[in-house]
VEXVEX-449048 format. One record per residue: x, y, z of N, C-alpha, C in turn. Coordinates in steps of 0.1 Angstrom, whole numbers. Layout:
BEGIN
+-------+-------+-------+-------+-------+-------+-------+-------+-------+
|   npx |   npy |   npz |  capx |  capy |  capz |   cpx |   cpy |   cpz |
+-------+-------+-------+-------+-------+-------+-------+-------+-------+
|     X |     Y |     Z |     X |     Y |     Z |     X |     Y |     Z |
...
+-------+-------+-------+-------+-------+-------+-------+-------+-------+
END
This chain:
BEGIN
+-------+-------+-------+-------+-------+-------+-------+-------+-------+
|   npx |   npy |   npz |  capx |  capy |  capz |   cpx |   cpy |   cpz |
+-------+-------+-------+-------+-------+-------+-------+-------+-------+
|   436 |    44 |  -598 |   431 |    56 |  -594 |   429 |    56 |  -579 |
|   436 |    66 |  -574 |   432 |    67 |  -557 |   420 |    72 |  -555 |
|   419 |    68 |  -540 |   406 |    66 |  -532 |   401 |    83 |  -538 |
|   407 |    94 |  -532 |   400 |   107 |  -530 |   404 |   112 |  -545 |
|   410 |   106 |  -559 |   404 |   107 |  -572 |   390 |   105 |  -577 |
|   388 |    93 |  -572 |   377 |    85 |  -574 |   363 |    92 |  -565 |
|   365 |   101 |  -552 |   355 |   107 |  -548 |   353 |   120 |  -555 |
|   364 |   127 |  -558 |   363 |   140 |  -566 |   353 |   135 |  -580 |
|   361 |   124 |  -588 |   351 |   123 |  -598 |   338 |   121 |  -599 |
|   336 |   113 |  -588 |   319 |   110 |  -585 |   313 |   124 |  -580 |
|   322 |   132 |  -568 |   314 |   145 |  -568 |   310 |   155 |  -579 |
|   319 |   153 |  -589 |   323 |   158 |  -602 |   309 |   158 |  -610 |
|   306 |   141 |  -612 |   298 |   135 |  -624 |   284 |   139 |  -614 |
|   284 |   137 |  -604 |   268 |   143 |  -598 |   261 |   155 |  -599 |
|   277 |   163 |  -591 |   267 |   182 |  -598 |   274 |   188 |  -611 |
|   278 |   178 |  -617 |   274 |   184 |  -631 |   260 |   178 |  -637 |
|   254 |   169 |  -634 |   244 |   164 |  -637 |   231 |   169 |  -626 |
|   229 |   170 |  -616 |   222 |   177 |  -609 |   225 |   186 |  -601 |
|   215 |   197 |  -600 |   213 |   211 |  -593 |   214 |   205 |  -577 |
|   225 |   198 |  -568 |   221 |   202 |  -556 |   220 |   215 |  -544 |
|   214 |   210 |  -535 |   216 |   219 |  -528 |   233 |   215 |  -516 |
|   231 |   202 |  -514 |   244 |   200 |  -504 |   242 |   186 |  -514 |
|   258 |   178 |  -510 |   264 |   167 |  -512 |   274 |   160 |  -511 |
|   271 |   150 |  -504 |   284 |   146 |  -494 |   287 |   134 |  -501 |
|   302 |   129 |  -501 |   305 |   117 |  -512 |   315 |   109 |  -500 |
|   315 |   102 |  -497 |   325 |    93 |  -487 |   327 |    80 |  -496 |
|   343 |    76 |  -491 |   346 |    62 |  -491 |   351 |    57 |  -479 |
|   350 |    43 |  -482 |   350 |    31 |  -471 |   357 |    20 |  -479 |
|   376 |    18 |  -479 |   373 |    12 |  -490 |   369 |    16 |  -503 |
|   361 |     4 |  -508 |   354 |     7 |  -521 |   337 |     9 |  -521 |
|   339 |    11 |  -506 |   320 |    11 |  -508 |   322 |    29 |  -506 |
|   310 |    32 |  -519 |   312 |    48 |  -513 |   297 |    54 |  -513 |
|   297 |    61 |  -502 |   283 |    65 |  -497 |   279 |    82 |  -505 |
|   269 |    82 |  -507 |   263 |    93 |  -516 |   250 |   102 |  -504 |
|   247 |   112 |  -503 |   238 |   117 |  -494 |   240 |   134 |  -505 |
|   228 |   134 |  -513 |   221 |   142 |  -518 |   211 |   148 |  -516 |
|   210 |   164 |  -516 |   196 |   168 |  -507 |   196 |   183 |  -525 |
|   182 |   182 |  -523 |   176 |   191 |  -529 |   160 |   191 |  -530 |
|   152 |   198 |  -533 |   140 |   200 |  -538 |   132 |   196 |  -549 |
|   143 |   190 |  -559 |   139 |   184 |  -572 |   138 |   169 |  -566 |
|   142 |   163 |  -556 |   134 |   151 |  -553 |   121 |   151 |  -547 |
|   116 |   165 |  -548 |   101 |   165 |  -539 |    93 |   154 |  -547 |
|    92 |   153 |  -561 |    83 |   145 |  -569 |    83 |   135 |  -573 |
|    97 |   131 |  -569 |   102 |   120 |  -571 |   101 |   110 |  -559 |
|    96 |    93 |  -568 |    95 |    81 |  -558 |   109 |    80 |  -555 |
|   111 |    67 |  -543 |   131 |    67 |  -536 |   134 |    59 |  -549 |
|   130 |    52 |  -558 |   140 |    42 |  -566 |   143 |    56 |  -577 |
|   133 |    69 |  -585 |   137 |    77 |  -593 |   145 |    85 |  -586 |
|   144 |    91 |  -576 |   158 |    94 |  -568 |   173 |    86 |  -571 |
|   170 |    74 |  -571 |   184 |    68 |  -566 |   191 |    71 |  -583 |
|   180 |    65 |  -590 |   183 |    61 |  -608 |   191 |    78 |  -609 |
|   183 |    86 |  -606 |   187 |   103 |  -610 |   201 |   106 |  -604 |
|   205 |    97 |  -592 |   216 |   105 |  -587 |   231 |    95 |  -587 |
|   225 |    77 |  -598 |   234 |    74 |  -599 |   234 |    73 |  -610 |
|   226 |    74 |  -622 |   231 |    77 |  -639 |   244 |    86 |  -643 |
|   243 |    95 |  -634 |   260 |   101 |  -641 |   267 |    95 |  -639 |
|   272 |    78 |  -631 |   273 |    74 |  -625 |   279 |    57 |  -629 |
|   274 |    56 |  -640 |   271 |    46 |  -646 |   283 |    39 |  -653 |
|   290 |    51 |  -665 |   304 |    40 |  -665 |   314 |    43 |  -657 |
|   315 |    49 |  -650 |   326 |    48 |  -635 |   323 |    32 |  -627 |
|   309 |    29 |  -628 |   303 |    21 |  -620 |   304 |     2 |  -627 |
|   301 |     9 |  -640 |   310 |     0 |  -651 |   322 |    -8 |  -651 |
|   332 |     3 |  -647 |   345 |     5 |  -653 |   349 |    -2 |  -638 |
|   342 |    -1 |  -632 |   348 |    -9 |  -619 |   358 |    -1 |  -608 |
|   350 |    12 |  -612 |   361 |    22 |  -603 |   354 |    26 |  -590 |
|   343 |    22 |  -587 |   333 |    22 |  -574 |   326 |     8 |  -576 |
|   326 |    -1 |  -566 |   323 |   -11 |  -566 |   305 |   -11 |  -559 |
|   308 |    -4 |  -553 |   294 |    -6 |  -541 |   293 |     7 |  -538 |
|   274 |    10 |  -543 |   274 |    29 |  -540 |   258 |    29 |  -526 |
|   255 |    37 |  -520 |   250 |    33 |  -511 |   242 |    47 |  -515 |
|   229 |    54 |  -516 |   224 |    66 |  -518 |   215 |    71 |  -507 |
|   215 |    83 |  -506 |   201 |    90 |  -495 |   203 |    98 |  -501 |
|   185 |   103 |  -509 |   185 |   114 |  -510 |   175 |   120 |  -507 |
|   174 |   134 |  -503 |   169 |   142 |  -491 |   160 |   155 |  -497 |
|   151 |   161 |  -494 |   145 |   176 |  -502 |   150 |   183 |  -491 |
|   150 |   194 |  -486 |   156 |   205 |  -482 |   153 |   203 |  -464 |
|   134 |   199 |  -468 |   128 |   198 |  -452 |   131 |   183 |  -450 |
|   135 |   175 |  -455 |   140 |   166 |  -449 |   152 |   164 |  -446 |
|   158 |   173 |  -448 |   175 |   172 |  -445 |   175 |   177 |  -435 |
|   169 |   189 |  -429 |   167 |   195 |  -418 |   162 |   188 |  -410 |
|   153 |   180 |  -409 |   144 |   171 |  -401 |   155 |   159 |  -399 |
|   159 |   150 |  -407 |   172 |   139 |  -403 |   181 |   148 |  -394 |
|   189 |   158 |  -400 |   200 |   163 |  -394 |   195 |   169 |  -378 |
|   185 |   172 |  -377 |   182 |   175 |  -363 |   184 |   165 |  -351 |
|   174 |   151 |  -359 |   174 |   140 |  -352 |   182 |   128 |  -356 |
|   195 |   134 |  -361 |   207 |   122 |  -363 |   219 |   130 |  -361 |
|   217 |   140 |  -353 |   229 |   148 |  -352 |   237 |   142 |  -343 |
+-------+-------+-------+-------+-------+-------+-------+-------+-------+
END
């Protein structure tokens, strides 16, 4: 499976599984970086964030079709707040 298969599917398996608001999916290689923002992380601690946004995630991750996944995920005022000061 090529590289930008393998990101479509993972963008695929994430918002079909969560409501986000923005989501960015990169590869590196086989390391691929995940940066999720919504408001349904407001309640959530960072390890139930990460578990929530890599469970759809799971037999891709299995299967050995993403080796190394890296996550940020963001509520709405914090995406605005990073992006200001990492722009």
């Amino acid at each position: 499976m090529e590289t930008n298969e393998v990101e479509a599917l993972v963008r695929q398996l994430i918002s079909n599984a969560l409501e986000l608001d923005e989501l960015k999916v990169s590869f590196d290689g086989s390391q691929c970086s995940i940066v999720a923002v919504s408001d349904i992380f407001d309640s959530l601690s960072r390890v139930k964030r990460q578990q929530a946004v890599l469970a759809p995630l799971a037999d891709i991750i299995q299967e050995g079709k993403v080796h190394a996944v890296s996550v940020k995920t963001f509520n709405n005022q914090q995406w605005q707040r990073d992006k200001l000061f990492n722009s």
